[in-house]
C-alpha positions as CSV (number, residue, x, y, z in Angstrom):
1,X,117.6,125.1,127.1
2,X,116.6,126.2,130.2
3,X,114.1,129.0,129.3
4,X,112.3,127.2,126.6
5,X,108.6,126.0,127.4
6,X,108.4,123.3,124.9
7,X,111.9,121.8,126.6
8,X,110.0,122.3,129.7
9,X,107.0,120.4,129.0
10,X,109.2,117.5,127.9
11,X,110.4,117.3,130.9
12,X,107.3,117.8,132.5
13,X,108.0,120.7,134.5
14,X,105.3,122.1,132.4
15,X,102.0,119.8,131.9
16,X,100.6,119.1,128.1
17,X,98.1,117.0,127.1
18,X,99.9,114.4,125.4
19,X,98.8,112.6,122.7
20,X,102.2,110.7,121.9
21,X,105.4,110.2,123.2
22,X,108.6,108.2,122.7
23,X,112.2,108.3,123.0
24,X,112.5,111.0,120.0
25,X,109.0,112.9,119.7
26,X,106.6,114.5,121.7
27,X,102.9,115.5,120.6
28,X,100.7,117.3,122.5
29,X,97.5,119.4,122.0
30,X,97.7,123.0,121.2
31,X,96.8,125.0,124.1
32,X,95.2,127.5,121.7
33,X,93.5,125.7,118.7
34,X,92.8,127.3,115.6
35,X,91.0,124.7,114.1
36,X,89.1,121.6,115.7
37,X,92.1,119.2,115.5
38,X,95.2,121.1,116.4
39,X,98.1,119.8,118.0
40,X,102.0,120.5,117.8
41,X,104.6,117.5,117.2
42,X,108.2,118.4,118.5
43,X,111.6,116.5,118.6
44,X,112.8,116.1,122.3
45,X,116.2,117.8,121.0
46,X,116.1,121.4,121.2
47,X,116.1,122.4,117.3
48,X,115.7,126.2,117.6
49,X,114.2,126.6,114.0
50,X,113.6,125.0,110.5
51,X,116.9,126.5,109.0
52,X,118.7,124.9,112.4
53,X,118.0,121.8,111.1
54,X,120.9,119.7,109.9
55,X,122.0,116.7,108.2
56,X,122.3,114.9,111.2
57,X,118.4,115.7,112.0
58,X,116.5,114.3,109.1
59,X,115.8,111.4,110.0
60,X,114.4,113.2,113.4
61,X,112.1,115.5,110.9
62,X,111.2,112.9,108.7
63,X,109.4,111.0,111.9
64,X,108.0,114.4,113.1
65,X,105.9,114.3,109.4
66,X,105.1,110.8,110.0
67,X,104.1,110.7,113.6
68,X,101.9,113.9,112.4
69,X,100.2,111.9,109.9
70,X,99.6,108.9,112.2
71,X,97.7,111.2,114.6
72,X,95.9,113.1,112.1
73,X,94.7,109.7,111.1
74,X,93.6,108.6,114.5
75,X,91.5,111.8,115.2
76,X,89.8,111.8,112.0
77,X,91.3,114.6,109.1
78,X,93.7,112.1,107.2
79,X,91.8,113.8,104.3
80,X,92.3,117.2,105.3
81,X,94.9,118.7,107.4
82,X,97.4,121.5,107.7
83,X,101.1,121.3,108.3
84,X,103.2,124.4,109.4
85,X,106.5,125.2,110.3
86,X,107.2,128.5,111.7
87,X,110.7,130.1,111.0
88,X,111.5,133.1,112.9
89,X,109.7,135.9,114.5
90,X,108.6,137.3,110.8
91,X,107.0,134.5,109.9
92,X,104.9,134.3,113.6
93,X,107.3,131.8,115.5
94,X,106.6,132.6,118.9
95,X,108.8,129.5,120.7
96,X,112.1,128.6,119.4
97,X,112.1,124.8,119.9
98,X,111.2,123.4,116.0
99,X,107.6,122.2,116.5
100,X,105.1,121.3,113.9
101,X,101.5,122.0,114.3
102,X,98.7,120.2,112.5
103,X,95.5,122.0,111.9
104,X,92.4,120.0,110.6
105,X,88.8,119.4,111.0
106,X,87.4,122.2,109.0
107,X,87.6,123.9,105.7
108,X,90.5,126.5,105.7
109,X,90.9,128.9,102.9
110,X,94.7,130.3,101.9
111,X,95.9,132.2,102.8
112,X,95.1,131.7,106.4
């Protein structure tokens, strides 16, 4: 997708502060944090949204919760942490390239 800034940043037309990257997944800090950890995972594949996802994906989403884990773990919240997939602009998606954020590091009460 040519207009989408997450498919830009993979490419790096756009610059992120990576934290991971490999053939499948990229995970980068979140340019506006709502908590002290908070950082978006994203498959390379343009996925628009979490209904978009198909059968042929879930092995793709499966590694998006893992790798999410693994860098929770390495920053320090493995015993507290947020996961949250947006779906559409009612529910506060904002770019439609499937991305994960992780919020951690503080107390958060729900709803948020």
């Amino acid at each position: 997708m040519t207009d989408c800034i997450f498919c830009k940043i993979i490419t790096g037309e756009i610059p992120s502060k990576k934290i991971y990257e490999d053939d499948d997944v990229l995970a980068f800090w979140d340019i506006s944090p709502q908590a002290p950890v908070h950082f978006l995972v994203i498959p390379k594949k343009h996925i628009p949204r979490p209904v978009d996802i198909t059968e042929v994906e879930e092995q793709l989403t499966g590694k998006l919760l893992r790798i999410g884990g693994q860098i929770a773990q390495e920053n320090g919240v493995e015993d507290g942490f947020r996961v949250v997939f947006n779906n559409g602009a009612k529910a506060g998606q904002v770019v439609f390239h499937l991305h994960m954020h992780i919020l951690g590091g503080k107390d958060r009460p729900w709803p948020m």
